[in-house]
C-alpha angles and dihedrals in degrees: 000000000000121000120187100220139354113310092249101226091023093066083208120126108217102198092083109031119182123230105253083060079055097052091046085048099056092041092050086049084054101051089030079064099037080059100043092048097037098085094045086044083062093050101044092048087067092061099042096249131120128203095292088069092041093059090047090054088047098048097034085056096045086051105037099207094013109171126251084239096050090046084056093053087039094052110033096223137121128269097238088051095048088054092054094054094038089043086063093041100061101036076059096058094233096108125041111200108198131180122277113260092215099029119029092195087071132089121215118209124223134174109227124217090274096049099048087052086054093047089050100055085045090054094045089057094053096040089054095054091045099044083048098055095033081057087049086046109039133218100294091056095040089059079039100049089047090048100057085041087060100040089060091048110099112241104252079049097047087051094056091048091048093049099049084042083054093056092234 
């Protein structure tokens, strides 16, 4: 992380950080994300599914007739891994896969309504733990939060984020 001067009340200067503000960095990323996925885990354990489930709702329901191809890309998973998930999904009734309009080869991805009832409840849980904590935070550390996120994001996968964050 770059910052571009000292951190004024913290009296640390974050251009160079030691090791040991690293290592406090990177354990407070993992229980930050055993917190942020912990009320989701709950949910999804009543229906059987695990994250990867969870990530197909989300991004099925961000890209309304996504393509099994772009959630590939999306996601950075196997194929094989992506058809198991999706497989469940849809025996559930909580996904419908149709044919492409252009290309017939291709497979379109919808929530159903149960399975936007399911994303939602999914989402709530997660907005509520992030509206919670950028309150706590406040709006510089929010921008701030979201611009160290992005920075350790490789770039093919900056530029998906950017283009779903785009709404493109």
């Amino acid at each position: 992380m770059v910052q571009r001067g000292p951190n004024p009340g913290s009296g640390e200067n974050l251009l160079f950080l030691t090791d040991e503000q690293l290592r406090k960095g990177i354990e407070a990323m993992f229980f930050a994300y055993r917190g942020f996925t912990a009320d989701p885990d709950r949910i999804l354990d009543e229906y059987g599914y695990g994250r990867a489930h969870h990530r197909a709702l989300h991004f099925i329901n961000r890209s309304h007739g996504t393509t099994v191809n772009n959630l590939l890309t999306t996601l950075g998973v196997t194929k094989q891994s992506l058809n198991r998930v999706l497989r469940g999904l849809i025996e559930d009734g909580l996904v419908e896969a149709r044919v492409g309009r252009t290309d017939r080869r291709e497979r379109n991805l919808f929530l159903t309504d149960k399975g936007q009832e399911l994303e939602r409840k999914l989402a709530e849980a997660q907005r509520v733990r992030m509206r919670a904590a950028y309150r706590a935070a406040g709006p510089q550390a929010v921008a701030g939060f979201r611009q160290v996120l992005e920075a350790m994001m490789d770039d093919d996968i900056r530029q998906t984020y950017l283009s779903l964050k785009d709404g493109r």
